[in-house]
GUVEX-689415 format. One record per residue: x, y, z negated of N, C-alpha, C, O in turn; residue in three letters. Coordinates in steps of 0.05 Angstrom, whole numbers, plus 5000, padded with zeros to 4 digits. Example, Ala and Ser with C-alpha at 12.3 -4.5 7.8 and 13.67 -1.06 7.14 Angstrom:
2
526448864844524649104844526449344844528549344831ala/525749554858527349794857525850014843526850234839ser/
***
This chain:
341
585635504019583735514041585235524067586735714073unk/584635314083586135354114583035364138581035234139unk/584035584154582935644179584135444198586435344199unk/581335404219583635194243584335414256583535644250unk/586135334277586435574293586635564319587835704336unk/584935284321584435314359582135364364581035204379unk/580535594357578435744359580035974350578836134365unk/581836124337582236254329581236494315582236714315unk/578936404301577536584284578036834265580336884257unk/575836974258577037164240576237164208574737304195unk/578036934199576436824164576237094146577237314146unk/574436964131575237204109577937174089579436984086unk/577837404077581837324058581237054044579136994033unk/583536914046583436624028583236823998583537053991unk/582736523984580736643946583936653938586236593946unk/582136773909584736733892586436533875585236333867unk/588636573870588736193866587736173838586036333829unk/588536043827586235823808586835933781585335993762unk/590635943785591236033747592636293747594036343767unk/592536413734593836693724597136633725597836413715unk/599136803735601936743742603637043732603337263741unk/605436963713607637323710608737333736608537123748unk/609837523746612237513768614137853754614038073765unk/615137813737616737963723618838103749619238343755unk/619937863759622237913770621837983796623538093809unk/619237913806618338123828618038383826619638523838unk/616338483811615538733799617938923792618139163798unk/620038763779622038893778622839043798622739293800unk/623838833820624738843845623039173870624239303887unk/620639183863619039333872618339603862617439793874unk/619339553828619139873819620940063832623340023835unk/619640323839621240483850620840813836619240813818unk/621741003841621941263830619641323818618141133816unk/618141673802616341753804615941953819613942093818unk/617841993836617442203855618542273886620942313890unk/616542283908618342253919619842633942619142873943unk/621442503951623142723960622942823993621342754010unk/624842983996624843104025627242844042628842684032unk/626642884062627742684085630542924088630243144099unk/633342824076636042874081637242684099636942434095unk/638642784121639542584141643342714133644342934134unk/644142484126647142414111649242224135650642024128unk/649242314156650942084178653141994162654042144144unk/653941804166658641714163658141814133660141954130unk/657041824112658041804089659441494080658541274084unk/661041534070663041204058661841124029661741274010unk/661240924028661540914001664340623992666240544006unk/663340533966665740403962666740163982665640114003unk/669240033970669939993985671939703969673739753952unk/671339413978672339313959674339163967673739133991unk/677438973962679538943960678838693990676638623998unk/681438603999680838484010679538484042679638234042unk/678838524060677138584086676338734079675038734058unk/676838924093675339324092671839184093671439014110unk/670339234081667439334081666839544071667039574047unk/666039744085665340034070662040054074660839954093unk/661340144060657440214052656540444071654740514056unk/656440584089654340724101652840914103652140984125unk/651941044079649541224083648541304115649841484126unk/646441184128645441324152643941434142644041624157unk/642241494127639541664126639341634088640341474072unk/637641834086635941814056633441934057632842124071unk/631741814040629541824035627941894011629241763994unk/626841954004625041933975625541653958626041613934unk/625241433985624041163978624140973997622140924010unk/626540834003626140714030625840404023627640244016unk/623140354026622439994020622739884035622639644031unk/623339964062623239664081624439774110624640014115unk/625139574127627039644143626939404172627439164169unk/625839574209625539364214626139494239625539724245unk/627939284257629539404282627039394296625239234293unk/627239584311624339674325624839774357627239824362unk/623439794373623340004400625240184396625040314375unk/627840234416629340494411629940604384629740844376unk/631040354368632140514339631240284308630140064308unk/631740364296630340254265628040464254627740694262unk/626840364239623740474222624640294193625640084186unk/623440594182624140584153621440674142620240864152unk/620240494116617840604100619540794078621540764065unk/617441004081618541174048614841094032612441164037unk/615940964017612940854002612341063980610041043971unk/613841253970613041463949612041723967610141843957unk/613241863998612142024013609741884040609142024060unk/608841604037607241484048607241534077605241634088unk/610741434098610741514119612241404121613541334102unk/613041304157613741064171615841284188614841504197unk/618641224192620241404198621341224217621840984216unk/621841434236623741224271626941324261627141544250unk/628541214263631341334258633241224286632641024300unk/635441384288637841284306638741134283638341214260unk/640340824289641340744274644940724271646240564257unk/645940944289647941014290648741274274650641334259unk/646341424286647441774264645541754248646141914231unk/642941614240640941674223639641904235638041954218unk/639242104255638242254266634942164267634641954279unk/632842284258630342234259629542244295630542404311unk/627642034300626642054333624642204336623042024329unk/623342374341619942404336619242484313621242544300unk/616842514301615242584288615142264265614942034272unk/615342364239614742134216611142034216609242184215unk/610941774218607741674218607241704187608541634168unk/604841824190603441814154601641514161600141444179unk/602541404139601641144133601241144102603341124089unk/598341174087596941244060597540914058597840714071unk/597341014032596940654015598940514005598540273999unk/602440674001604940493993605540454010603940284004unk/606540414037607640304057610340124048612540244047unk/610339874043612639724023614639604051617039644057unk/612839464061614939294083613939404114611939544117unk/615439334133614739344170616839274183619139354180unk/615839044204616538924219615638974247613439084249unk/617138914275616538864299615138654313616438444314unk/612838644324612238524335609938554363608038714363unk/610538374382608438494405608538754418606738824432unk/610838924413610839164417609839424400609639664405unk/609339314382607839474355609639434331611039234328unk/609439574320610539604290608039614270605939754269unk/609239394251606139324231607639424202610039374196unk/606039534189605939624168604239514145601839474147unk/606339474114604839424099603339534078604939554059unk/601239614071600739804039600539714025598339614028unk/601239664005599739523981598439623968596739473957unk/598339903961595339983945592739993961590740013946unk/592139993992590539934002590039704017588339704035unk/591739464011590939234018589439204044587139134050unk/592439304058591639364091595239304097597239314083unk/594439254127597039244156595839414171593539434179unk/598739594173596939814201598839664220600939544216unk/597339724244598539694269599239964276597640134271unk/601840044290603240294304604240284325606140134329unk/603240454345604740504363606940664369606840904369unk/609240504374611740584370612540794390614740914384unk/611140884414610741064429610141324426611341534430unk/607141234412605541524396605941624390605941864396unk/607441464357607241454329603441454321602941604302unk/601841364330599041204326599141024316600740844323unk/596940964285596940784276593640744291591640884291unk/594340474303591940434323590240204314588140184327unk/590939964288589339854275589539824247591839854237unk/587439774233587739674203586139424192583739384190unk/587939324187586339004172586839024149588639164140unk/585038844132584538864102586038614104585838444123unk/587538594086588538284071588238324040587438504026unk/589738024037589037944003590838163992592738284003unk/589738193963591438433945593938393945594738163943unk/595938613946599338643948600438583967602238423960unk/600538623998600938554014604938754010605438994010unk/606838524008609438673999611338614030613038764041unk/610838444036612738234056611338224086608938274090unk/613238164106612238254134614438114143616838164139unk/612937854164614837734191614037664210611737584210unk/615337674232613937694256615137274270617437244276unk/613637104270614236864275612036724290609736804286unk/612336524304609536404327607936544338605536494339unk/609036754349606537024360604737064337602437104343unk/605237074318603437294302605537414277607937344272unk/603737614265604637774248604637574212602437524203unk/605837524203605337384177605237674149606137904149unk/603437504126603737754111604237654083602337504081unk/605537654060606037514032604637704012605937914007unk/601837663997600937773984600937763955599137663942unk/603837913940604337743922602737813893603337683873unk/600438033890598838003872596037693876595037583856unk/595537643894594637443901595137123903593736933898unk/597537153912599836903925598436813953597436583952unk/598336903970596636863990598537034017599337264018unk/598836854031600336904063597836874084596336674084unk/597737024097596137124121596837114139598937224135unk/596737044170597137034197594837274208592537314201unk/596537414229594937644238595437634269597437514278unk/593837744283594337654321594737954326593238154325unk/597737924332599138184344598038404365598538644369unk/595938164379595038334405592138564396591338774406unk/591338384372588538564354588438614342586338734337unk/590538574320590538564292588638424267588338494244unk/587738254278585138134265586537794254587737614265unk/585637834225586037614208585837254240583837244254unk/587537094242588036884250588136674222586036584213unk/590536604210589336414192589936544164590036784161unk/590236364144590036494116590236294090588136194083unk/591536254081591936024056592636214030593436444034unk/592336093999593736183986595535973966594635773955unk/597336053964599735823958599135843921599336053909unk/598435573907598435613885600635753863600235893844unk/603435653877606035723866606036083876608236203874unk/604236193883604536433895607136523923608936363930unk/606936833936608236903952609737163949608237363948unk/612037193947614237443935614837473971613737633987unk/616837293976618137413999617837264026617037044019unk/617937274050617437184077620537114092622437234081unk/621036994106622436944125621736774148621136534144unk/621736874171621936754200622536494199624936524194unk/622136254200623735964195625436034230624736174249unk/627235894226628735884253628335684268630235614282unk/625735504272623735474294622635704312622735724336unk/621635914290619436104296617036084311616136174332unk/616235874283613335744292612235894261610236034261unk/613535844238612535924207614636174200615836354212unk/614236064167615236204152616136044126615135834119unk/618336174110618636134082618636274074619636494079unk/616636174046616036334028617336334001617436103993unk/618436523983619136443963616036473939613836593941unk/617136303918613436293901614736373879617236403877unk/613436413866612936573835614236363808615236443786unk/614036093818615735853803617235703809617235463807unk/618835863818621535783831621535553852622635333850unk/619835663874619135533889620235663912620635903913unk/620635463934621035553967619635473980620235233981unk/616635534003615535334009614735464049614435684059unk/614535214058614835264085612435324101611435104103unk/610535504116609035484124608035494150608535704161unk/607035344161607335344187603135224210601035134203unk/604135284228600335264239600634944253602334824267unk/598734904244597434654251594534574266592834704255unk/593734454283590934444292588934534281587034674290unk/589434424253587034324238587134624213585434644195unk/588934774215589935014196592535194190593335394203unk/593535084167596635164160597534894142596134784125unk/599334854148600734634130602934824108604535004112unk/602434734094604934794076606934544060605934344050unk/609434584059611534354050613334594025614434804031unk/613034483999614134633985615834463964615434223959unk/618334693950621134513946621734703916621634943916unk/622634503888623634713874626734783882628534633890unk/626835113876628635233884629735403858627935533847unk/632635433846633835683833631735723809630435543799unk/631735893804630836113786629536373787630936563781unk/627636403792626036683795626536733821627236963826unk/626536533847627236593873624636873885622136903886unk/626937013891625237333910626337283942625037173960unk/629137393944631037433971630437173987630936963974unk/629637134013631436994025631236944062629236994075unk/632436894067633436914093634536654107635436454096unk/634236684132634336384147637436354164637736504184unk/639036224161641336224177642435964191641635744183unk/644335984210644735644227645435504214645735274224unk/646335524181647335254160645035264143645235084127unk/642135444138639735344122638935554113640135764118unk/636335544097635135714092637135854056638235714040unk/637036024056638736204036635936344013634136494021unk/636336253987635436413967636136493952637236333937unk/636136783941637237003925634736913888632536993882unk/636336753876634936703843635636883828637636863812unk/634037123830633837303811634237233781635637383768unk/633237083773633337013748635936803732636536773708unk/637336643766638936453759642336613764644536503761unk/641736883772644536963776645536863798647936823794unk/644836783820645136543842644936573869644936803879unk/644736383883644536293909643636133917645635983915unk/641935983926641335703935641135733958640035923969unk/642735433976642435383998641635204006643035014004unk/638935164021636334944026636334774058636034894080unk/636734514056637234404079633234524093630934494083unk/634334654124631334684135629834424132627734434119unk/630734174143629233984158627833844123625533774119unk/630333834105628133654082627533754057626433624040unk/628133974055627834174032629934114011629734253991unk/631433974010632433823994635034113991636034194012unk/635834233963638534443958640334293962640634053956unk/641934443973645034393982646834473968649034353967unk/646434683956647734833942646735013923644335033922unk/648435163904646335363888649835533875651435413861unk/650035783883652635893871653036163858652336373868unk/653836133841653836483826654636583840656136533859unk/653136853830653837143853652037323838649637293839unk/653537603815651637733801651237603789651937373783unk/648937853778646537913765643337823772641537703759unk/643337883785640637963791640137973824639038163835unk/641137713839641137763857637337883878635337753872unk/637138043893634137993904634437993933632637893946unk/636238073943635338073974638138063988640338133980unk/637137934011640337784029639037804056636737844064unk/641337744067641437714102643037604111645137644099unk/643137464129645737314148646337554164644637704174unk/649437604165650637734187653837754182655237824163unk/654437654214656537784217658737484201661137474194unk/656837284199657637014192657837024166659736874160unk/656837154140656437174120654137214111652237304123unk/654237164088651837234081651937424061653637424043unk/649737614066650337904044648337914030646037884038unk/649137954004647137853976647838173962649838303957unk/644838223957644638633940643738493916642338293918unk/644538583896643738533866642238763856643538973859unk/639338803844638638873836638639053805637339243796unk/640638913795642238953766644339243770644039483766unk/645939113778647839213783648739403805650839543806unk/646139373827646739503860648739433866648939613883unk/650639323869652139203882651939033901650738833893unk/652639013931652838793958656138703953658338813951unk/654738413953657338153954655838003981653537973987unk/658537923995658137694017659737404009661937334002unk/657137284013659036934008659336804026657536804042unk/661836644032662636514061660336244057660736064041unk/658336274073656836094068657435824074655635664074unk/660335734080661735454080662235334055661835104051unk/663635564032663535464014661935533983661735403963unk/660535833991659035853978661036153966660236383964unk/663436043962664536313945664236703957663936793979unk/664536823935664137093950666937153956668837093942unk/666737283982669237343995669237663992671337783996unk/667237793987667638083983664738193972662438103971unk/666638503963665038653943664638883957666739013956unk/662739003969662339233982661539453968660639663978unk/662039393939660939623923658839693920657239513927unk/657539933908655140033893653340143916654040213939unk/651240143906649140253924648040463905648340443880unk/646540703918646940993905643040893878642340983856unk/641440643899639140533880639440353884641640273891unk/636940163879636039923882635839733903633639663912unk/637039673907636039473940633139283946632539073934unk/632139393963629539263961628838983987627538783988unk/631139164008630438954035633138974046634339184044unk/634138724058636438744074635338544104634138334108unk/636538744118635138644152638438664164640038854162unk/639038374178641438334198639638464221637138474224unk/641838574239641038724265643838644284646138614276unk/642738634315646738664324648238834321650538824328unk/646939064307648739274296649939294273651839444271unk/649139134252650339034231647538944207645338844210unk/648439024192645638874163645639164150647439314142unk/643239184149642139464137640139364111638639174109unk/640839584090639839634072637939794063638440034069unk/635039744045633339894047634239964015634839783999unk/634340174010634940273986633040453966632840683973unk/631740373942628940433930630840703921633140773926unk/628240843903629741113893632241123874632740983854unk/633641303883633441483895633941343931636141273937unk/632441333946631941263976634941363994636241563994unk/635341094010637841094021637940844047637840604042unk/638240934070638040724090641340684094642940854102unk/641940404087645740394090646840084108646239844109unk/648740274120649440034142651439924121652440064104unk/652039614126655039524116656939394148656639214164unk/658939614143661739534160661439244165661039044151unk/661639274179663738904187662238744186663038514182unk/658538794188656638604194656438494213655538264211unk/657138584237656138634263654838314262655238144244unk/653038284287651538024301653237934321654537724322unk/652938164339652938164364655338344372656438524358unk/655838284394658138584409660438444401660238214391unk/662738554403665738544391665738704367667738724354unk/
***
């Protein structure tokens, strides 16, 4: 179902799609603790450290449960989805800013946008809007069931609903549903396309598909990709997907969808980021972060174990940060940097 969007209306959630879909390797990706914990702030802990170009692991902060991770107003914000609260951090000492936002309902992913920080729940199949000032959650919209994924692209908020398969457009300034489709191949993960007019989505059958606003609605252009694609991320040589299932990498020309590449790396790869002219791939399997020189595909380094699961990896000019499921762990990696010297 597509909304036009030069009226910019407020549809109701697109339906559900048509056939019943596993997503094993999502679910995986998303299980986290049964319990969650007290907020320990851990500055300059090291962790390993692998041969080759110093990369050392980080600990800035820990958490119960840290699902998601998004450079924000004065600092980074971290979801603890098992203590259901939206945390401001320094992203240098991990020092908490203010007061933690209670946000009910899983809080899985959050992103920046418009000056707000949007939040996702998935057991209440809602985006809060927050004021990053307050700590006020000052709106709530209903979207389609499983709202896991959050990007901020063409002035609005995008949302990947992956019990549904259904991506949502939301208007930053109100929070109120803008357009709404649901992708038959379903929706796991989001990325900004580097227009930043859409998004890519990864789907449920090894799919990558592109979505973007059109007069008349949303267009979508979709490509097979890998193996159980979850991770992926947008960089100046193409869009990057983490094939959970294929042990892999694929690298997707933007303009024709057409793979360029596809390279071992792991286990179980789920979530990556460009930074720092690499690309940094967390394995789910194994917790382990490997970077591959995305020229030729090979991994040039092993940054070692992560203390859980990796759920989200966000490049920043400060380097690429890690959202780490339970046991909960917010971790910088060395030698990311963007920006700066």
């Amino acid at each position: 179902m597509n909304t036009p969007r030069t009226a910019r209306p407020d549809p109701p959630p697109p339906r559900r799609p048509r056939r019943r879909w596993a997503l094993a390797g999502a679910a995986s990706a998303l299980a986290v603790g049964l319990a969650a914990g007290a907020l320990v702030l851990v500055p300059g802990r090291p962790g390993a450290a692998a041969p080759g170009p110093v990369t050392v692991l980080t600990t800035v902060a820990t958490s119960g449960s840290v699902s998601g991770v998004a450079d924000g107003p004065d600092g980074l914000w971290v979801t603890d989805d098992l203590a259901d609260r939206l945390i401001h951090l320094d992203p240098t000492t991990g020092a908490t800013i203010g007061r933690a936002v209670a946000v009910p309902g899983r809080p899985t992913a959050v992103v920046e946008a418009d000056g707000r920080l949007w939040v996702a729940s998935m057991l209440t199949d809602t985006v809060e809007g927050v004021d990053p000032g307050t700590g006020t959650v000052t709106s709530t919209t209903s979207v389609p069931s499983g709202p896991v994924s959050l990007a901020a692209a063409g002035g609005d908020v995008w949302v990947a609903s992956v019990l549904t398969g259904a991506v949502t457009a939301l208007d930053p300034a109100t929070g109120s549903v803008v357009d709404g489709t649901t992708l038959p191949d379903g929706a796991v993960r989001l990325a900004a396309d580097g227009d930043g007019d859409g998004v890519w989505v990864t789907g449920a059958t090894d799919t990558l598909s592109l979505v973007t606003p059109e007069a008349g609605g949303l267009a979508v252009r979709t490509t097979t990709v890998g193996d159980g694609p979850i991770g992926v991320a947008v960089a100046p040589d193409g869009v990057w997907v983490a094939d959970a299932g294929g042990g892999s990498v694929s690298r997707v020309d933007p303009n024709t969808g057409a793979v360029l590449g596809t390279y071992p790396v792991g286990t179980d790869p789920t979530a990556l980021a460009a930074g720092g002219g690499l690309i940094w791939v967390a394995d789910g399997s194994d917790d382990h972060v490997r970077a591959l020189d995305p020229a030729t595909g090979a991994v040039t380094r092993d940054a070692g174990a992560l203390a859980g699961t990796p759920r989200q990896a966000l490049a920043t000019p400060t380097g690429v940060y890690l959202a780490v499921g339970s046991p909960g762990s917010l971790v910088r990696i060395a030698g990311s940097r963007t920006g700066g010297p």
